[in-house]
C-alpha positions in Angstrom: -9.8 -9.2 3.6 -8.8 -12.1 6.1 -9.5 -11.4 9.9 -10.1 -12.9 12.9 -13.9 -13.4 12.7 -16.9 -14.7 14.3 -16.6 -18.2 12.4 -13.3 -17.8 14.5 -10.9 -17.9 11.5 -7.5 -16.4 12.1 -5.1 -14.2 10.0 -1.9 -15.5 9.6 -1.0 -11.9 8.4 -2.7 -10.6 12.1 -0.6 -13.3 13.8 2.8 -11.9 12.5 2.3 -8.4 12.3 0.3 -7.3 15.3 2.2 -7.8 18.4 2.2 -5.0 19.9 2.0 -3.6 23.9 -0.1 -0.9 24.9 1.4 2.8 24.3 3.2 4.9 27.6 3.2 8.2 28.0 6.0 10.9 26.8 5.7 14.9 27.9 8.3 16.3 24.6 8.2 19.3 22.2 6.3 19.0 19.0 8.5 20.2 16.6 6.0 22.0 14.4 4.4 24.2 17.3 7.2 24.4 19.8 4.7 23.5 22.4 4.5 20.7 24.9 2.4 18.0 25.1 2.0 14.4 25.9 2.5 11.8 23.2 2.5 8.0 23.6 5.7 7.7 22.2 9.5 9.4 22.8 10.8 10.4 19.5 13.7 7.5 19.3 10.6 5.2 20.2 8.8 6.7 16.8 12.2 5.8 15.0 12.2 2.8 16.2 8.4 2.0 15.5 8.8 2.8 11.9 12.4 1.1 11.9 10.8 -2.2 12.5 7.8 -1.8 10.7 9.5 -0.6 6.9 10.7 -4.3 6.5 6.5 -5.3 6.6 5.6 -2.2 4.6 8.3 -3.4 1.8 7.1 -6.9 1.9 3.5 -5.8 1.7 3.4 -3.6 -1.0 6.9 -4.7 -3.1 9.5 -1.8 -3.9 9.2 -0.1 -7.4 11.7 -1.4 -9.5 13.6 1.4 -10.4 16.4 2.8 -8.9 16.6 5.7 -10.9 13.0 6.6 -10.0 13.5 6.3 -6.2 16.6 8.2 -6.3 14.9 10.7 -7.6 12.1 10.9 -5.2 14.5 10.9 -2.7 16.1 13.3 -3.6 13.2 15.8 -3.6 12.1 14.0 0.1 15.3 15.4 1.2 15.2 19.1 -0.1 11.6 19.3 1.1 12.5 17.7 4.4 15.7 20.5 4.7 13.1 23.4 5.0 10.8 21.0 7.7 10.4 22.1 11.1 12.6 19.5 11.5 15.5 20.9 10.1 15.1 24.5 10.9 17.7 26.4 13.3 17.3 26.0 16.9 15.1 22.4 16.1 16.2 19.9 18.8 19.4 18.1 17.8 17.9 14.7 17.6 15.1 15.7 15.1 18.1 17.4 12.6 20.1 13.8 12.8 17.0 11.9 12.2 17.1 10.2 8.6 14.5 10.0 6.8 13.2 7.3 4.3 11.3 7.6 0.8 10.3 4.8 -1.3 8.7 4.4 -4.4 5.9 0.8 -3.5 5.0 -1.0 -6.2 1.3 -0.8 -6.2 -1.2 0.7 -8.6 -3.7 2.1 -5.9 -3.3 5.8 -5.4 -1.9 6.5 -2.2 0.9 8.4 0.1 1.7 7.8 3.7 3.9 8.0 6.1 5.5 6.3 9.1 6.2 7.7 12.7 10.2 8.4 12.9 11.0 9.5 9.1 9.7 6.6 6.9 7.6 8.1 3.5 6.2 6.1 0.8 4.4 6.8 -2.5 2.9 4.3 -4.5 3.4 4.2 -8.8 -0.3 4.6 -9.1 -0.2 7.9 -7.3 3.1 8.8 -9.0 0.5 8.4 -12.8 -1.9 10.7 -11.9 0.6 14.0 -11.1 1.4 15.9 -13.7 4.2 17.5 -12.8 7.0 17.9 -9.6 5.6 20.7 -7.7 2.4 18.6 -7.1 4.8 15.8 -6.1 6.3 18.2 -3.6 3.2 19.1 -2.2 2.3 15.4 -1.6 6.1 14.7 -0.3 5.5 17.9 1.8 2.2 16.5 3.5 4.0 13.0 4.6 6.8 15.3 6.3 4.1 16.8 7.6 3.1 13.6 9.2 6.5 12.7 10.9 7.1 16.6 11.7 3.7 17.2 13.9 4.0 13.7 15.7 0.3 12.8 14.5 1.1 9.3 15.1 1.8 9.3 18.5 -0.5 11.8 19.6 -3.4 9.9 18.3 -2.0 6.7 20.0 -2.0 8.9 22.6 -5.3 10.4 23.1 -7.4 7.2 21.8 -5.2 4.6 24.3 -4.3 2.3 21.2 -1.1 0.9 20.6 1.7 0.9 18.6 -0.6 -1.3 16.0 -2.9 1.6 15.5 -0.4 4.1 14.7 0.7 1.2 12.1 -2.9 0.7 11.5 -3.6 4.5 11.3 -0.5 5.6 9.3 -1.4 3.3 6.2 -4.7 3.2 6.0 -5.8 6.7 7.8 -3.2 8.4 5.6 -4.2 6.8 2.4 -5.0 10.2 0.0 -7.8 8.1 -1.6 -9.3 4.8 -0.6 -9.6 3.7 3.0 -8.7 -0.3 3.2 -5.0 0.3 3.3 -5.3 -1.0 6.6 -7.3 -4.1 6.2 -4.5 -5.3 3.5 -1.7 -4.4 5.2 -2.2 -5.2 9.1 -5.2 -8.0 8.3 -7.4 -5.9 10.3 -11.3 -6.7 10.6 -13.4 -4.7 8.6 -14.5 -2.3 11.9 -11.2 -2.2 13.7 -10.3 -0.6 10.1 -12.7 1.6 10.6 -12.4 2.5 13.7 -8.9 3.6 13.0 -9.3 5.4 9.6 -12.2 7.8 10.8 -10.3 8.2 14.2 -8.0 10.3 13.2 -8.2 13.9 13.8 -9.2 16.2 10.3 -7.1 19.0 12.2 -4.1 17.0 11.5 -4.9 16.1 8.3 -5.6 19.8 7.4 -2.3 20.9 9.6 -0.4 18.2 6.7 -1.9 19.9 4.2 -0.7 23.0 5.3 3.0 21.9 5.7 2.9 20.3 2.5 2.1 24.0 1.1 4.6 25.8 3.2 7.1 23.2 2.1 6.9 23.1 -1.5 6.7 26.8 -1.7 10.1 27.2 0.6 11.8 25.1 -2.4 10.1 28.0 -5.3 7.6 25.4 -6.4 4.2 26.7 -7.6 2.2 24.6 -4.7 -1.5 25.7 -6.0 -0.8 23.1 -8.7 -1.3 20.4 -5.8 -4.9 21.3 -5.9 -5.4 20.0 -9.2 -4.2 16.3 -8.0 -6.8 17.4 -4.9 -9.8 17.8 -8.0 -8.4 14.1 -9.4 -8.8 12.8 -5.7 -12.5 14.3 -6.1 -13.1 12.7 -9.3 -12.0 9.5 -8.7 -14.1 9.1 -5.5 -16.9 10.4 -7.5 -16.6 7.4 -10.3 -16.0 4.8 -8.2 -18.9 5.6 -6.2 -16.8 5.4 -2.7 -17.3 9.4 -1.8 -18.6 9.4 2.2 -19.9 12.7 3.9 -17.3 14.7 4.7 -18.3 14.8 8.3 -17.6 11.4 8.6 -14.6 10.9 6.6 -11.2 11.6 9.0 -9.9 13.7 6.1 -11.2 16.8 4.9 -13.6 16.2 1.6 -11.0 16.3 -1.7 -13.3 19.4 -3.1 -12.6 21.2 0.3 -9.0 20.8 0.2 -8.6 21.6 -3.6 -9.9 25.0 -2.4 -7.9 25.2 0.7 -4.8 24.1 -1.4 -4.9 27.5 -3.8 -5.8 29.8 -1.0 -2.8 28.5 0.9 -0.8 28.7 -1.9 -1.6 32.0 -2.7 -0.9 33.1 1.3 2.6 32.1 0.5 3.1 32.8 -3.0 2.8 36.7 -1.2 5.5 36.1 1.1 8.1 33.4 -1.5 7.2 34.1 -5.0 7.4 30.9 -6.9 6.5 29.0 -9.9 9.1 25.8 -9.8 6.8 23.2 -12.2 9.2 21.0 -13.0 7.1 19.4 -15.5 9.5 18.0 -18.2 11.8 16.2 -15.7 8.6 14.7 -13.9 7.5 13.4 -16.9 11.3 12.1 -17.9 11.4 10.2 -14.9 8.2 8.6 -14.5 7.8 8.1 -18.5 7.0 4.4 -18.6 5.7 3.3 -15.5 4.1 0.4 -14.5 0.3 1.1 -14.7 -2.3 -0.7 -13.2 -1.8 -4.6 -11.7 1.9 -6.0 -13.3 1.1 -9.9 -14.4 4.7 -10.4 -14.1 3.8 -10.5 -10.6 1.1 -12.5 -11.1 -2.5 -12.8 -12.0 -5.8 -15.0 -12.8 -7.2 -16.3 -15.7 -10.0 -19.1 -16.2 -9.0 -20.6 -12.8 -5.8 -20.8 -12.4 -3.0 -18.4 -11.1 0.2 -17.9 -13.3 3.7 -16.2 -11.7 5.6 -15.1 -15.3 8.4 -14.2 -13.3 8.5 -17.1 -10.6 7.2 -19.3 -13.2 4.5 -21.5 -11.5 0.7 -22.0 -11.5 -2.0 -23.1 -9.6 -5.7 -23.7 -10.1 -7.6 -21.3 -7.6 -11.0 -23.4 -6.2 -14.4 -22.1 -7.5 -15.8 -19.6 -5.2 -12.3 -18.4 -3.6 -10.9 -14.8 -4.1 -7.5 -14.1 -4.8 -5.5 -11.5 -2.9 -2.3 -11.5 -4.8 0.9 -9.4 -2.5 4.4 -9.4 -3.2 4.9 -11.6 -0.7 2.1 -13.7 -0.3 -1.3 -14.8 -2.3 -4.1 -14.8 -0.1 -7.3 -16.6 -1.5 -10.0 -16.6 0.6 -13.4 -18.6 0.5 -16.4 -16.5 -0.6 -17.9 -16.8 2.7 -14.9 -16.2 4.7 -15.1 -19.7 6.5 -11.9 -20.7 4.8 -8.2 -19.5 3.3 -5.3 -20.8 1.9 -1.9 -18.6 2.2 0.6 -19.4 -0.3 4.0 -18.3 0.4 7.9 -18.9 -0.1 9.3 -20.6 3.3 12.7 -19.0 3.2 13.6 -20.1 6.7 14.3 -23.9 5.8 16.3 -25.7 3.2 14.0 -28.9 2.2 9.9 -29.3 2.3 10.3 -32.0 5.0 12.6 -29.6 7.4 10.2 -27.4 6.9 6.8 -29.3 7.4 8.6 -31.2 10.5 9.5 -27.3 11.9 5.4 -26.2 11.6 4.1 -29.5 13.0 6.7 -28.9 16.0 4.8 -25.3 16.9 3.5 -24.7 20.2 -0.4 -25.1 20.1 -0.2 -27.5 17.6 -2.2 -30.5 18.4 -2.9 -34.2 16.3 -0.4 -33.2 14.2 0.2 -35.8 11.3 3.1 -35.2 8.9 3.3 -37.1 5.6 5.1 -36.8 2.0 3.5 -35.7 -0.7 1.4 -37.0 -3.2 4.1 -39.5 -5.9 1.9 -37.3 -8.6 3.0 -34.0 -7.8 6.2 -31.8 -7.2 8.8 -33.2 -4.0 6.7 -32.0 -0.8 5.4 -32.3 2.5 2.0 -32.3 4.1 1.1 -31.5 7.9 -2.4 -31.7 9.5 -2.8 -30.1 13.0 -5.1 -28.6 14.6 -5.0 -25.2 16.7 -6.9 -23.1 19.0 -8.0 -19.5 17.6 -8.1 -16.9 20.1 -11.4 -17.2 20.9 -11.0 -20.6 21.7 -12.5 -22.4 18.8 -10.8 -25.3 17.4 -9.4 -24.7 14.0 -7.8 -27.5 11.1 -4.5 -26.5 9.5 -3.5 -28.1 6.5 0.0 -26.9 5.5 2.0 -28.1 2.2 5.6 -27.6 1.4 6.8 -28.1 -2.0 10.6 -28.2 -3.5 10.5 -26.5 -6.8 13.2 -24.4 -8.9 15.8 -24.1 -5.5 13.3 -23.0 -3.2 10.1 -24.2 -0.8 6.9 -22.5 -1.6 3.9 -23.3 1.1 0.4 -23.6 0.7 -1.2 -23.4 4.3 -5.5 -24.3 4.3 -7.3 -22.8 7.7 -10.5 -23.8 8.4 -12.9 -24.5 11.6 -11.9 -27.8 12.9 -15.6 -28.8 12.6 -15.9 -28.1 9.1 -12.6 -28.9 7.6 -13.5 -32.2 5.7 -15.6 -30.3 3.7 -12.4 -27.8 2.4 -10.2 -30.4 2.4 -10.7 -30.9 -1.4 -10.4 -27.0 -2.1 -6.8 -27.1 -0.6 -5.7 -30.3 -2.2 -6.7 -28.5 -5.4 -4.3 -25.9 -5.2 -1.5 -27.4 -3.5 -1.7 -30.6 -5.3 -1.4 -29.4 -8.7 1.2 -26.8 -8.1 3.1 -27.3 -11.1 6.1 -25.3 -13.6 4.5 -22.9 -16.0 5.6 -23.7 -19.4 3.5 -21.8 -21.5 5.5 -19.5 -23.7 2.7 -17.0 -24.4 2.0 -16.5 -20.7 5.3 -16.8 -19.7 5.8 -13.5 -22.4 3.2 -11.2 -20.8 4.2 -7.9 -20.1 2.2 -5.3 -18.2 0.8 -2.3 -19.4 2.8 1.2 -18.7 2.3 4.8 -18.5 4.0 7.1 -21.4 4.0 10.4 -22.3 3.3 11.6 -26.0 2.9 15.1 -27.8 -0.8 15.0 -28.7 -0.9 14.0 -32.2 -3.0 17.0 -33.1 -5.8 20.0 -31.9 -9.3 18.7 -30.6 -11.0 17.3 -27.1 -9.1 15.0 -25.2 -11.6 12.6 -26.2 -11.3 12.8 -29.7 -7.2 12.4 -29.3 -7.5 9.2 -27.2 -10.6 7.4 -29.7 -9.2 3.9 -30.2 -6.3 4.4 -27.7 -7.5 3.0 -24.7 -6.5 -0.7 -23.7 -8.8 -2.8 -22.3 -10.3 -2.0 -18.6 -9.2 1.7 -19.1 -11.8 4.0 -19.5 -11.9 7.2 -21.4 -12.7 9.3 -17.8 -9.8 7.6 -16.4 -7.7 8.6 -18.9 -8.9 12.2 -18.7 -8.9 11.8 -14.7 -5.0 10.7 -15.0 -4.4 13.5 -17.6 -6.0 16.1 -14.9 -8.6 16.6 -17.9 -11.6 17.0 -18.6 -13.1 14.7 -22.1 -14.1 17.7 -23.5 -11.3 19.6 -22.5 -9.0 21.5 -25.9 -6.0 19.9 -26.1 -3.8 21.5 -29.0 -1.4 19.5 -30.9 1.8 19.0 -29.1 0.8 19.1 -25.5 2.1 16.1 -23.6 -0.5 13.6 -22.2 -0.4 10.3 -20.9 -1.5 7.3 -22.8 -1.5 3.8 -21.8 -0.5 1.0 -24.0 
């Protein structure tokens, strides 16, 4: 987590992300209801607010890469979003042109969410734990939801935040299971988070759980099977020790809606019979998928950072945690007095165009600009210092370095005051930023999700004895196989194993 706090150390993240006015006031239709209200945003300004803000989402979390698999999922966005409120016959003509968005981000956590003006994601680690497509479609059908009752906007509306919250509140007060979405993505402080996941309203949330029902069940699917992903929600809040009082928590408690999930189901399996599964393409599609952190992307070991695909490393100081994004590693000192962002500067051709652009920034004072270390890689190094926004003096070390046709950057923050004694931390890193030649780690290969018949009749714990990789647990396999370890399996049945 990097933030803006009292040691006055600034996000760069913050600084690029959250830029945002205060929200206006819109009297318009909400096009689940039909009723009037006021909302903080018109509905081209919701297009455009999640318009602008898919590029950060994308570089954030990294697409899935797999066209086949997002075609798919957007495929069954589109049939879902076909029987929305937004589609329906006499809807406003502006909500049945809107387009809508679905992507597929590459990022193990288990989460869904959605954007004001039509922009869905779903992450690979939530696509592991369904079993089948009409729990998909129930998920899909929430996030529609979303979009469809304007929750965005009216919260913006009713608490007086800007167009960062309903960012802020979209990713993180969305998130199906874990609450820090919005700490990663917007480099929010720890209770401006907070404050934004448990401010939004449960009658929303439960109002998205309803549409996801009525969706999935328009389209034949057999939507009490959603409440089954609702009892894995349950279970993994319960192992990881993260479960909060349901009075507190902005959604309603995973055991609550598991229950409200079948009874809604059954409400409409009266009224649309259904019983759409699914189940063998689901498992076709998503047969193989990337589970848990890809090293490809990078990872730490004995400390240094490797980047297989880029192929680079870099030792990591002692005492420094590494937050490793698509488009950025983050590490960050263990007492939060210090970071280092590391980056690719796409913007300039050469390390010394690109140190002599930084050191040129308004607000940055004493700025020194030198080459690199004759020792390491062609590169550029600027010292300046700059005012934080609560007017303490902070020391930025930036380093540019030419390597394999592009500049990567390694830029050091620390209070001006106490910089000489990170200095060496930086230099560390930035100075021996060197090509990874090892063949073995250049190799690695991450583990992935498949589905097999069960090799034969017993408890699910007895079929997956000796199957588990390292770090997996047996629960988590049963939690991903929506089983219980002592749970009959019978030979043949397809589960998921990971190897």
């Amino acid at each position: 987590m990097i933030r803006l706090n009292a040691h006055g150390l600034a996000t760069l993240a913050a600084l690029l992300l959250i830029g945002f006015g205060a929200a206006g006031c819109a009297v318009s239709t909400n096009p689940v209801t039909g009723n009037k209200r006021a909302y903080a945003y018109t509905w081209q300004e919701e297009i455009a607010i999640g318009r602008d803000a898919d590029p950060q989402i994308v570089a954030q979390y990294g697409k899935y890469g797999s066209d086949e698999l997002e075609s798919y999922i957007d495929s069954l966005g589109q049939a879902l979003l076909e029987v929305s409120h937004l589609r329906r016959p006499g809807a406003d003509p502006e909500w049945q042109r809107t387009p809508f968005t679905f992507r597929v981000l590459d990022s193990p956590v288990v989460n869904a969410f959605a954007l004001p003006g039509g922009f869905v994601y779903v992450t690979r680690g939530l696509l592991a734990h369904l079993n089948n497509e009409a729990q998909l479609a129930v998920v899909i059908g929430h996030e529609i939801g979303h979009v469809a009752g304007r929750h965005g906007s009216k919260r913006a509306m009713n608490q007086m935040f800007g167009q960062a919250a309903v960012l802020a509140g979209a990713v993180g007060g969305q998130a199906l299971f874990g609450g820090n979405a919005a700490q990663n993505v917007l480099g929010l402080g720890s209770d401006v988070a907070n404050l934004m996941f448990l401010s939004y309203g449960r009658n929303d949330e439960r109002e998205s759980d309803d549409l996801g029902v009525e969706y999935a069940s328009l389209l034949g699917y057999d939507a009490a099977e959603g409440s089954a992903f609702f009892r894995s929600l349950r279970r993994m809040s319960e192992k990881s020790g993260q479960e909060i009082p349901s009075f507190m928590s902005t959604h309603p408690d995973p055991g609550e809606r598991e229950g409200t999930i079948q009874r809604l189901a059954a409400e409409w399996e009266a009224q649309v019979p259904g019983n759409r599964l699914e189940d063998a393409r689901y498992r076709r599609m998503t047969d193989g998928i990337v589970w848990g952190e890809d090293p490809r992307q990078g990872f730490t070991r004995e400390g240094m950072f490797f980047h297989p695909d880029l192929r680079f490393q870099f030792p990591v100081p002692g005492g420094f945690r590494v937050i490793n994004q698509p488009s950025q590693v983050v590490l960050v000192s263990s007492n939060e007095q210090a970071f280092m962002l590391f980056t690719i500067e796409s913007e300039h051709a050469t390390a010394r165009l690109a140190a002599e652009a930084f050191a040129a920034q308004e607000g940055m004072t004493g700025a020194t600009t030198t080459a690199a270390p004759a020792t390491s890689l062609p590169g550029w190094t600027v010292v300046a210092n700059v005012a934080a926004q609560n007017g303490q003096e902070l020391r930025v070390r930036a380093h540019y370095i030419e390597y394999n046709g592009s500049v990567y950057s390694f830029t050091g923050v620390a209070a001006a005051a106490d910089y000489d004694s990170w200095k060496g931390q930086f230099e560390l890193s930035s100075n021996n930023f060197r090509p990874l030649t090892d063949e073995s780690i250049l190799a690695t290969q991450p583990d992935r999700l498949l589905w097999e018949a069960a090799p034969g009749t017993g408890t699910f714990q007895s079929l997956i004895s000796g199957r588990l990789p390292e770090g997996v647990s047996a629960e988590d396999m049963a939690i991903v196989n929506q089983l219980n370890l002592g749970d009959r399996v019978s030979a043949g049945k397809p589960l998921k194993f990971v190897r």
